[in-house]
Backbone bond lengths (Angstrom), bond angles and torsions (degrees), N, CA, C in turn:
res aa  C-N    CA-C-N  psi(-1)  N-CA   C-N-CA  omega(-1)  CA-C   N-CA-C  phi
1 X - - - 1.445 - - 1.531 109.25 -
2 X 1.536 118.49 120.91 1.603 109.52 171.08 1.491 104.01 -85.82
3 X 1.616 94.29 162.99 1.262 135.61 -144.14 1.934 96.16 -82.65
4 X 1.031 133.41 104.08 1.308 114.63 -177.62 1.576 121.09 -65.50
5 X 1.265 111.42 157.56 1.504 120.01 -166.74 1.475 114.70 -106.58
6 X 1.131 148.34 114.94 1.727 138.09 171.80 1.389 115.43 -95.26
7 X 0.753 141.33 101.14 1.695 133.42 139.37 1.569 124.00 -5.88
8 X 0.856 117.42 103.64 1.666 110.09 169.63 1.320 115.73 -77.03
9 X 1.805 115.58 133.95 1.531 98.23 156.60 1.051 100.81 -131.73
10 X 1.388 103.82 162.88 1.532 125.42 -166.08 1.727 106.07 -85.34
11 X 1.051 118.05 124.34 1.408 130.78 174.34 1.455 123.06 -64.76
12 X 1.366 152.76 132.29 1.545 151.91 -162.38 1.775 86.08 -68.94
13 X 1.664 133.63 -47.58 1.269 118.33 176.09 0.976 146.68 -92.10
14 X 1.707 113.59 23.85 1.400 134.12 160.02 1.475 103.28 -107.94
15 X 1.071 133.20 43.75 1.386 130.31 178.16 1.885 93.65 -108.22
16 X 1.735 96.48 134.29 1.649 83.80 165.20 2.209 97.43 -129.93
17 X 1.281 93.01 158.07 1.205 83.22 -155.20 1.719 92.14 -119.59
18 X 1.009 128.20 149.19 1.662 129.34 -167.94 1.387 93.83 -112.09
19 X 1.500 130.83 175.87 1.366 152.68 143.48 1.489 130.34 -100.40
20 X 1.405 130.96 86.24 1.055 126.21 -176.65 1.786 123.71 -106.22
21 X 1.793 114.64 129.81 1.316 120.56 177.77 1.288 112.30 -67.44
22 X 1.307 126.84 142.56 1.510 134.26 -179.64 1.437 102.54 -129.50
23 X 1.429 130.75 106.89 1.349 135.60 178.82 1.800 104.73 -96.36
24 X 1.295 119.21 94.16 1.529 149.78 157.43 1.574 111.33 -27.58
25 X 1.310 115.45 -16.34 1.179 94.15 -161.23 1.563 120.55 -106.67
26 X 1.342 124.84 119.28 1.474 136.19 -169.41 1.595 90.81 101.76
27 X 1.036 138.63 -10.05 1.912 132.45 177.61 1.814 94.76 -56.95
28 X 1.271 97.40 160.70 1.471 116.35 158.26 1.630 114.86 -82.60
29 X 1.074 110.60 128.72 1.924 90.72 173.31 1.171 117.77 -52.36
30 X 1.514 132.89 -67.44 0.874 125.79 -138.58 2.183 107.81 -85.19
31 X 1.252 108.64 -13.39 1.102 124.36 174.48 2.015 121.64 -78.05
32 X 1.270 116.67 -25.53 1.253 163.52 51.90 1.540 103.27 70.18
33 X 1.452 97.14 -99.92 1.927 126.81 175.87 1.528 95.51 -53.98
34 X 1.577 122.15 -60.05 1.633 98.79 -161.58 1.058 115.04 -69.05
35 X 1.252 130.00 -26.83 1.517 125.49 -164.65 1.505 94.73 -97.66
36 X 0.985 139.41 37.28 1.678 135.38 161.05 1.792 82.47 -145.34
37 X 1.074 139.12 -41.46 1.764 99.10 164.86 1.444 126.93 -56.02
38 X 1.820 109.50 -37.11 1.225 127.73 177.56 1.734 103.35 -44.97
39 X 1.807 121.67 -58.87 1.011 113.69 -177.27 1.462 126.14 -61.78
40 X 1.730 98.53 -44.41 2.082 103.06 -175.73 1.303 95.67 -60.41
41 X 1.219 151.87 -35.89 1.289 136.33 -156.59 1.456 112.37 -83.71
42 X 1.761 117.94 -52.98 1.174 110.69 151.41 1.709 112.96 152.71
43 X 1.419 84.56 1.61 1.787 118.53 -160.97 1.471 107.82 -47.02
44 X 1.656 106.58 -40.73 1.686 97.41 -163.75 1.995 106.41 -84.35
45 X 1.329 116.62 17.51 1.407 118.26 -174.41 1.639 109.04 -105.20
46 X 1.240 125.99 130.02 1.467 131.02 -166.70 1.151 120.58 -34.19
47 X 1.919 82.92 -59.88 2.016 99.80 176.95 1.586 125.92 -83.25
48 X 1.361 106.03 34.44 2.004 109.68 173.93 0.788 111.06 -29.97
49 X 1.213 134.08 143.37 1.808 139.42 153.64 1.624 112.63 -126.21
50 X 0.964 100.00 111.18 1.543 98.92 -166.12 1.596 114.48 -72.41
51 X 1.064 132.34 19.89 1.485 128.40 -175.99 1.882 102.01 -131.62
52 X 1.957 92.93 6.36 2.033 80.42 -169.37 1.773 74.44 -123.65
53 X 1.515 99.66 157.88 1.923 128.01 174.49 1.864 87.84 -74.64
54 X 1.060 136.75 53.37 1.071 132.67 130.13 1.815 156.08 -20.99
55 X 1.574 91.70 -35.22 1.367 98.79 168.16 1.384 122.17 -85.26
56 X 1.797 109.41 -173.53 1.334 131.25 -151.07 2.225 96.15 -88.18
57 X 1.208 95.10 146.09 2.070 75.11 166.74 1.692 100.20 -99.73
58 X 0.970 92.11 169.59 1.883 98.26 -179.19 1.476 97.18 -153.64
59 X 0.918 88.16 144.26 2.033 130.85 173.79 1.452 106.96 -97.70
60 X 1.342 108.36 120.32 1.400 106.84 -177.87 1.983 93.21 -125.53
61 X 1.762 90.58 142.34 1.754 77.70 -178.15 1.711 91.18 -128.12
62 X 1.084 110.78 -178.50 1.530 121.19 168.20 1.382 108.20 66.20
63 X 1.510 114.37 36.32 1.505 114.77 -169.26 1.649 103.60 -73.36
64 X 1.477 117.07 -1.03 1.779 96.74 176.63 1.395 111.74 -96.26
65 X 1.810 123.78 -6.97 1.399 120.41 163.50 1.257 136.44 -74.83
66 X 1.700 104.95 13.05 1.750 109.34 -165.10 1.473 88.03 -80.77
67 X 1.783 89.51 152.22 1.570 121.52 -161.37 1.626 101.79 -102.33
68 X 1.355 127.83 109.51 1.377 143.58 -177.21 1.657 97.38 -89.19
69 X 1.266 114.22 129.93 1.656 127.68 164.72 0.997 112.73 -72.67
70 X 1.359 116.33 153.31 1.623 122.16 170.85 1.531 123.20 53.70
71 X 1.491 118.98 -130.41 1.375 111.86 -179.00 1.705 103.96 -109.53
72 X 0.733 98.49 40.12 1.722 111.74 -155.85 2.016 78.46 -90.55
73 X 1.151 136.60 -44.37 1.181 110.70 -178.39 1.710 120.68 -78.76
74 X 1.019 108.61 10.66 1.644 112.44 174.18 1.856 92.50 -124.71
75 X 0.587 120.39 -7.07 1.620 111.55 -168.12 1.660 112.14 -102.21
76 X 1.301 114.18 -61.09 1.300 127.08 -162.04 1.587 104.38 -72.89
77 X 1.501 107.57 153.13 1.270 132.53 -152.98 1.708 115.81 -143.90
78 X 1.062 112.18 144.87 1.882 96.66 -175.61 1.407 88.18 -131.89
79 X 1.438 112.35 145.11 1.341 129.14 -155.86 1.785 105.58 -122.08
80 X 1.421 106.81 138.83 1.555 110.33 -177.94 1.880 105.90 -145.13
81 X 1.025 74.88 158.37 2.088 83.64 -177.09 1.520 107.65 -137.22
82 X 1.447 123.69 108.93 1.061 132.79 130.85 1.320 138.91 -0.16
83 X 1.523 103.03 -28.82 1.753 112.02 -172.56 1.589 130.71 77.65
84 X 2.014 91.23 -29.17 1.581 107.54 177.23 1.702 99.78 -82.28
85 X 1.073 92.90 160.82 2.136 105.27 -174.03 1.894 85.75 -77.56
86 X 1.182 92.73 143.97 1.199 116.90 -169.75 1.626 128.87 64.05
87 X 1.563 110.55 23.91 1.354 112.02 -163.51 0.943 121.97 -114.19
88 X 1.641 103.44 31.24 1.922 110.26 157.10 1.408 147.08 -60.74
89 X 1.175 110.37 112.78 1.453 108.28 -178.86 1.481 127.71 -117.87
90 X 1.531 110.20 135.28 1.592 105.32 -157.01 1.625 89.96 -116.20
91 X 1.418 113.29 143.91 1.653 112.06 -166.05 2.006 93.80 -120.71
92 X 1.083 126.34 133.77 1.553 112.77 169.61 1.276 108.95 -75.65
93 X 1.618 126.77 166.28 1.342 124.01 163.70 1.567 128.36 -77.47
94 X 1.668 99.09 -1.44 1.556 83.47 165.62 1.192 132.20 -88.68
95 X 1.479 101.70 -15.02 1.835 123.18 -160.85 1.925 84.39 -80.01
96 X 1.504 106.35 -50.55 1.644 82.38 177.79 1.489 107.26 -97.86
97 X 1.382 150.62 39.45 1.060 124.16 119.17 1.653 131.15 -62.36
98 X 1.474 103.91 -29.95 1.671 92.01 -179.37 1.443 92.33 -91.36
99 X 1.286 139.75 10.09 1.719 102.83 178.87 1.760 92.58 -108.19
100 X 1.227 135.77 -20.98 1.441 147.81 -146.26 0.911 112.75 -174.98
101 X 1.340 113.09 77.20 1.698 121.47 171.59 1.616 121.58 -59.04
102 X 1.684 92.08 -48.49 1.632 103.77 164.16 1.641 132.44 -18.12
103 X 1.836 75.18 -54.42 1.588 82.18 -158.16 1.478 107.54 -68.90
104 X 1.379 137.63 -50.85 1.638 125.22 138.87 1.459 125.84 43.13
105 X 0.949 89.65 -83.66 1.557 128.81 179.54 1.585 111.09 -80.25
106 X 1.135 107.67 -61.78 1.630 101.08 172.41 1.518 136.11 -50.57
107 X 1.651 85.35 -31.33 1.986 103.22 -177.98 1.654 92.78 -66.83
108 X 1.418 125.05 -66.26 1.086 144.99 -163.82 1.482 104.26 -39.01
109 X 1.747 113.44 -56.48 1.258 111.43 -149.50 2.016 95.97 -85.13
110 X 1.157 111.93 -26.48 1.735 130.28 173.51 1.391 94.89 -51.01
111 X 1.468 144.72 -53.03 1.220 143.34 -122.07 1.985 86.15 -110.26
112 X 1.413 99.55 -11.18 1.666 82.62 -159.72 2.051 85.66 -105.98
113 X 1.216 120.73 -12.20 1.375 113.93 160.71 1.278 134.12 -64.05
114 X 1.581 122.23 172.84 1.529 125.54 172.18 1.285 100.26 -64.82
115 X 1.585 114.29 156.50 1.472 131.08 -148.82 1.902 75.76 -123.77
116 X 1.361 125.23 96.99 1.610 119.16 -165.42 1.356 85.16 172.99
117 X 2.129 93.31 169.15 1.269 99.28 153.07 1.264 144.71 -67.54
118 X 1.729 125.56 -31.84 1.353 140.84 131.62 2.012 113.73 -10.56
119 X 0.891 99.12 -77.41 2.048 118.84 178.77 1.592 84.76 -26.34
120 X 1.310 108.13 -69.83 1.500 116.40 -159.54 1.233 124.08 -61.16
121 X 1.623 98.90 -31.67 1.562 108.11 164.62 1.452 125.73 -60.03
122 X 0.981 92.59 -35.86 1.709 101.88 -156.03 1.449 101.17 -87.27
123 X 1.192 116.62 -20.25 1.531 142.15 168.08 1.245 112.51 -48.63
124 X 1.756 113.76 -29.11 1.417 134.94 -160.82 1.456 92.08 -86.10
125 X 1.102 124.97 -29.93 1.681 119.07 -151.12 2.017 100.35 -108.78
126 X 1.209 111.39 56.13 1.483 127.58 -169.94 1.362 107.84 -162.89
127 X 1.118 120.65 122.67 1.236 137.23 -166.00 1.885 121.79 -136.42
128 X 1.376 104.72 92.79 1.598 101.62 -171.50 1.587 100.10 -103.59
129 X 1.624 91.83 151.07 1.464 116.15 171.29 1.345 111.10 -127.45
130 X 1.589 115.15 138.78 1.808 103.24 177.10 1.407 104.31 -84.22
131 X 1.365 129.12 -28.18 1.651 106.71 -178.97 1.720 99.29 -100.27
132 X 1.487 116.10 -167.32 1.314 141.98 177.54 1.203 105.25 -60.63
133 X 1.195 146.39 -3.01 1.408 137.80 -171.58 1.170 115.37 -132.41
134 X 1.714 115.52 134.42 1.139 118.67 167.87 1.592 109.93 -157.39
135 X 1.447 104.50 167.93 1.406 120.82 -164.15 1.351 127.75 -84.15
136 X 1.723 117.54 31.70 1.248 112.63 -162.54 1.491 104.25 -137.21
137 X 1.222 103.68 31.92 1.788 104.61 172.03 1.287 136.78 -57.71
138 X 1.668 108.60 -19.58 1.403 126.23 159.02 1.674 116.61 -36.92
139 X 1.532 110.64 -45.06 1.385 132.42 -163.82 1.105 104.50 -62.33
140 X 1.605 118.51 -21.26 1.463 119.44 -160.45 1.912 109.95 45.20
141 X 1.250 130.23 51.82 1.195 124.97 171.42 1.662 119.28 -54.49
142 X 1.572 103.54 122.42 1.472 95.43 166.72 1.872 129.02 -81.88
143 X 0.870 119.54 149.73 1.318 118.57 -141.27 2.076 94.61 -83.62
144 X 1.120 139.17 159.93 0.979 127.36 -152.86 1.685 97.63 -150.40
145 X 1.510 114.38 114.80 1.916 109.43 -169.71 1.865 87.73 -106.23
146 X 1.341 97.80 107.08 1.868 107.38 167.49 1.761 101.96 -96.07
147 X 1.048 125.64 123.71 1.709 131.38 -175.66 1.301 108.31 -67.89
């Protein structure tokens, strides 16, 4: 007789959730984005469950020193629509690096989540700052080296 097999799933109240610092500065973005979607989502922990907010939150600081490849910092552009006919708008990345460094980083790390209500959640548990400082020392965040 074989041995039967169970599946484990992970319960929403056995979840424990850590705080980790992410210092931005000299990173690549986009190298950067996966490994802090990799963490909010929940990927690098044994017991994942892909339908529960499982992952870690992270603090990212120094979001105006991230390091763009190639010509990608004079070139690249982030794109939005109005909805009205003719209501395209193309933004460069420098005009929003000096007004919203954040956002950078935020588009990037949004784009690499579930496209759901979950995505959005988990979206919640990430927190960028463009300089060295931020307001969450309570958290005791452990500090986090992404290559």
């Amino acid at each position: 007789m074989r041995a039967i097999q169970k599946t484990y799933s992970l319960k929403a109240s056995d979840i424990n959730k850590k705080w980790y610092l992410v210092d931005a500065d000299g990173k690549v973005l986009g190298r950067l984005a996966s490994e802090v979607a990799k963490i909010l989502r929940g990927k690098h922990k044994p017991e994942f469950t892909p339908h529960l907010d499982m992952g870690d939150n992270v603090i990212i600081i120094n979001a105006e020193k991230v390091v763009l490849t190639g010509s990608k910092s004079e070139d690249k552009e982030y794109f939005r629509h109005s909805q009205y006919p003719g209501g395209i708008k193309f933004v460069n990345i420098m005009k929003i690096r000096k007004d919203r460094p954040e956002f950078i980083i935020e588009h990037a790390v949004r784009r690499m989540l579930p496209k759901s209500r979950l995505g959005r959640k988990i979206f919640g548990n990430m927190k960028v700052y463009a300089g060295a400082e931020h307001p969450h020392q309570a958290q005791k965040p452990e500090p986090l080296d992404i290559k």
